[in-house]
N, C-alpha and C positions, 0 to 999 in steps of 0.2 A: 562375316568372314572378311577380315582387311586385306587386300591385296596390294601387293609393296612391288614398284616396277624401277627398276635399275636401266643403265645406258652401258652401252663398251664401245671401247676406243680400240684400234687397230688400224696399223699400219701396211698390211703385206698386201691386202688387197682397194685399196683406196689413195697411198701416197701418204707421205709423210706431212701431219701438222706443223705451220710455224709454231715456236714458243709462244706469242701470242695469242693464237689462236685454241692453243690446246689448255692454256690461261682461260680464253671468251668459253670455251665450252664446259670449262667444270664450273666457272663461276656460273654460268647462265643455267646450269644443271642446277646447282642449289637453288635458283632465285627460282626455279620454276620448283621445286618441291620433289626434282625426282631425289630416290632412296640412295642410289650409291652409282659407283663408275670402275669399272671392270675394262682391265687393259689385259688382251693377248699376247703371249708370249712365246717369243720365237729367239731360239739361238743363233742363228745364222736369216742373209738376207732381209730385205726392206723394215729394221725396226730400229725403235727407240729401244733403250733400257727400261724397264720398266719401274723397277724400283726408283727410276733418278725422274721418272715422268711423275709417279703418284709421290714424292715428295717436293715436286713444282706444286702439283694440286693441292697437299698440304697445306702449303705454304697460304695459296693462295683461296681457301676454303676455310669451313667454319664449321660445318654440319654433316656434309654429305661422306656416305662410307667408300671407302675402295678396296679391289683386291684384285689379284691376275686372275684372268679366265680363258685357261688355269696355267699356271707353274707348271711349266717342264719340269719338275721334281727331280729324277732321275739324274740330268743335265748337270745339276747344281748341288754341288756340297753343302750338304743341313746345316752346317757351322756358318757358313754365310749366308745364308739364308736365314741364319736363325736373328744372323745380328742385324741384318736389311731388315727386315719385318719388326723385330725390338725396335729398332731407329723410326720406321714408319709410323710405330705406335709413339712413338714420342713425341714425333715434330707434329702429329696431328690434334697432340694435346691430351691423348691417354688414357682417351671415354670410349674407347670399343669403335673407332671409323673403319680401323681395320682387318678384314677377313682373309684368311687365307683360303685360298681350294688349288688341287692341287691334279697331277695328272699323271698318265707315259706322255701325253705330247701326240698329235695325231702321226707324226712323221720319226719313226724309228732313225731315218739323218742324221734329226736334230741332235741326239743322244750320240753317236756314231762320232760327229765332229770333236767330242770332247770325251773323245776313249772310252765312252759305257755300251758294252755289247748289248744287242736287242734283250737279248735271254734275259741281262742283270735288272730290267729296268724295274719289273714289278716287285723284287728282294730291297731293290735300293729306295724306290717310293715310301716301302712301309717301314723299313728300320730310319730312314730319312725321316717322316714323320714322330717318330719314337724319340729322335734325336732332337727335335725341335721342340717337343713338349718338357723332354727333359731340362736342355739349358734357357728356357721359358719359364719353370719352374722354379728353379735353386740354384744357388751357387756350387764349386767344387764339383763338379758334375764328370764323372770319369764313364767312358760306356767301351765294351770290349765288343763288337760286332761283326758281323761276318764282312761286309763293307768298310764301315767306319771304328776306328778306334783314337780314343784321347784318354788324357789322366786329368783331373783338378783342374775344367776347364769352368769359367765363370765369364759369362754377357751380361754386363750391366749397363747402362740401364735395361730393366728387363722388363716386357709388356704390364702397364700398370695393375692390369686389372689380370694379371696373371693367364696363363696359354692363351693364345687366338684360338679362336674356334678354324678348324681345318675341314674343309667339305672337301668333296673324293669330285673328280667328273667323271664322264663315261656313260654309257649305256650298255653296255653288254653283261651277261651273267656276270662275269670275272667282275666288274666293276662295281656291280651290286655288294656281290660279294666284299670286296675291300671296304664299300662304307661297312657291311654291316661289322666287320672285324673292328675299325679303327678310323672310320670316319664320323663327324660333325657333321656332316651334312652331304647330300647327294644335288650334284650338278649337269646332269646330263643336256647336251646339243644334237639338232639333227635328231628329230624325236618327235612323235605324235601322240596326240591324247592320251590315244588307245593304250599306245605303248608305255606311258608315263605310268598309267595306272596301275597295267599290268607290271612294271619296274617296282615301283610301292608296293604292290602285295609282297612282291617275291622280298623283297628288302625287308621288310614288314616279319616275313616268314624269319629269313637267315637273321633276325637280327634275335627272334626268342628261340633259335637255335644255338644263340651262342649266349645268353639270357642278357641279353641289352634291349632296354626299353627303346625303341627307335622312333623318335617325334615327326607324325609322318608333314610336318611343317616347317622340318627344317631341311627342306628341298626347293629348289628351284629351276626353271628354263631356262637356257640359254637359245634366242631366236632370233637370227639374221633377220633384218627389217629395211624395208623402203618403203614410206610409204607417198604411192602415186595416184593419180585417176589417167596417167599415158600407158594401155596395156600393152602396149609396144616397149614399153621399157620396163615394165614390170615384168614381164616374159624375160628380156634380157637378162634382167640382175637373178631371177630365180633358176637358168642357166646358169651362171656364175656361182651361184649359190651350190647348184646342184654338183660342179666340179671341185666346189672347196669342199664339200661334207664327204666324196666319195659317196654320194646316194644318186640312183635312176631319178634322171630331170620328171619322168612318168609321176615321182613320187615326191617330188619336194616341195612342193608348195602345202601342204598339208605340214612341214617342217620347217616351218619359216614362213613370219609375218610380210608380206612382200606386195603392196595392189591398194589401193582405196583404202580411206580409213576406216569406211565400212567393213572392211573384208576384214580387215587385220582383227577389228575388235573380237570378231567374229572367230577368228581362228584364237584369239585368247582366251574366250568366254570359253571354249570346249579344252582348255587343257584347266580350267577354271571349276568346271564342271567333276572334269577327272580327280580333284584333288589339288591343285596345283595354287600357288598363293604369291608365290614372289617370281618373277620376270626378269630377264636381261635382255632388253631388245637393241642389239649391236649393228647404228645404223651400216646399210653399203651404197657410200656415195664419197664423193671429194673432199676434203677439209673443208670447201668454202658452205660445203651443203650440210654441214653437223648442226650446226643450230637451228635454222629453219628445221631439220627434221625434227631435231628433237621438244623444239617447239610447238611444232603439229602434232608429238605422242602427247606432250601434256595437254594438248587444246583439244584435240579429238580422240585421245584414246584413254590416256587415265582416267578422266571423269565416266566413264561408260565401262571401264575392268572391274566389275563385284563382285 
C-alpha cells in the first residue's frame, strides 16, 4: 500500500508568510519529496489569495501538486473559478499538479459577505461544480441553471489533460453523500479512524446506490499537526486546534497529529489501518517554523507511514 502525504499552508491561524518564505517552503517541500501543498481558503480576514499564492509556487516548483483545502465553492462564481484553476493548470506546465476539492466553507459568514444565503450554498456547490467540468470540457459552452446561466461561453486555454479531478470535503452524512453524487474524491478534517472508515462504507454504499464505482483510494486526511516532545505546548496547540474544528478539546487529539513524532506516526498508522492512503498534515506554528516542521514529517514520519 503507497501512502502519499501532502503539507498545507494557512494563514488565519499562524500569521501571514513573507513572499519568500512561502517561496523556501514549497521549494523545500519538493526537495524533501513531499506529494502536494494545500492552501485554506477564506473569504474575509488574515489570508492571502490563494489562487495568486499557488501560482508563486508554480512558478517557482517543478513537481509538487497543489490545491485549496478546500474552496469556499459557494462564495466563488464557477466562471472564475473555472478560468483560475484553467490558468493554474497551465503555468504549472499541464501534467495534472493541480486538484481541485471543494466545500460550504466551515463558516456560513464567509458566503454571507458576498450575498449567498446559508440555504443556497449546497444548490450552488453542485451546479458550481457542473459548471466547471462543463467549460473544462469544450468550448461554446451555454448552461441555463437555477443559479448560474451564460450562452456560447469558451475558456481557453483549458486544463490540458482535460477536467481536474474535484474532491468533495466534509464529514457529515450530507457530505458523503455529495461525493457519492458528484465527487472525485472525499476529503474530510477533524475526523478519526473510526470515523473514516465508518465514512468509506457509507460512501462505498451511496455510491452503488446511485451505480458509481466509488475508488475507495481516492480519499484522503486532512490533520492539523505539530510536532513536538514539549507537552506543554502540545496541550496548547491541540486547544487551538480543538477551537478551530468546533470539536470537545476531550476529543481532539485523536483528530489531529499534534505531540512527539512518535505519537503522530501513531495516530496515522491507525487512520492507515482504517483505509486511508493519502495525508494532509497542515503544520500550526509561525512562518518561521514551516520548514523545520516540515522537515521533521519527512525525517520522522514519512519513512515510518506504510
Amino acid at each position: 500500500m503507497s501512502v502519499k502525504i501532502g503539507i498545507g499552508l494557512g494563514t488565519a491561524r499562524s500569521g501571514v508568510a513573507s513572499p519568500q518564505q512561502l517561496c523556501d517552503y514549497a521549494e523545500r517541500a519538493e526537495d524533501l519529496g513531499i506529494d502536494s501543498v494545500w492552501l485554506s481558503d477564506r473569504i474575509t480576514g488574515t489570508q492571502l489569495d490563494i489562487t495568486a499564492v499557488m501560482a508563486l509556487i508554480a512558478a517557482r516548483t517543478r513537481r509538487i501538486k497543489m490545491g485549496p483545502a478546500v474552496l469556499t465553492m459557494p462564495a466563488h462564481h464557477p466562471v472564475h473559478v473555472a478560468r483560475a484553476y484553467a490558468t493554474l493548470d497551465h503555468l504549472s506546465g499541464g501534467c495534472g499538479r493541480v486538484i481541485m476539492a471543494v466545500g460550504l466553507g466551515n463558516d456560513p459568514r464567509q458566503c454571507a459577505a458576498v450575498g449567498i444565503a446559508a440555504e443556497e450554498r449546497g444548490g450552488r456547490m453542485e451546479e458550481g461544480v457542473a459548471v466547471l467540468r462543463k467549460l473544462w470540457s469544450a468550448p461554446h459552452v451555454t448552461h441555463q441553471g437555477r443559479y448560474y446561466q451564460f450562452e456560447n461561453l469558451t475558456i481557453e486555454p483549458r486544463p490540458a489533460r482535460g477536467p481536474l479531478d474535484v474532491w468533495i470535503g466534509g464529514r457529515t452524512d450530507v457530505a458523503l453523500k455529495r461525493v457519492a453524487r458528484y465527487g472525485d474524491g472525499w476529503f474530510p478534517s477533524f475526523i478519526t479512524p473510526g470515523e473514516y472508515a465508518a465514512g468509506m462504507t457509507r460512501l462505498l454504499g451511496y455510491g452503488t446506490e446511485r451505480g458509481r464505482d466509488i475508488d475507495p483510494r481516492e480519499a484522503g486526511v486532512l490533520l492539523l499537526c505539530h510536532v513536538t516532545d514539549d507537552r506543554a505546548q502540545a496541550d496548547a496547540i491541540l486547544q487551538l486546534v480543538a477551537a478551530a474544528g468546533a470539536v470537545p478539546s476531550d476529543s481532539i487529539a485523536e483528530r489531529a497529529a499534534v505531540g512527539p513524532a512518535g505519537e503522530c506516526v501513531e495516530r496515522l498508522q491507525r487512520f492507515v489501518a482504517a483505509g486511508c492512503t493519502k495525508f494532509v498534515l497542515f503544520p500550526i506554528c509561525p512562518p518561521d517554523e514551516l520548514i523545520p516542521q516540515i522537515e521533521t514529517y519527512a525525517r520522522e514520519i514519512m519513512p515510518r507511514v506504510k
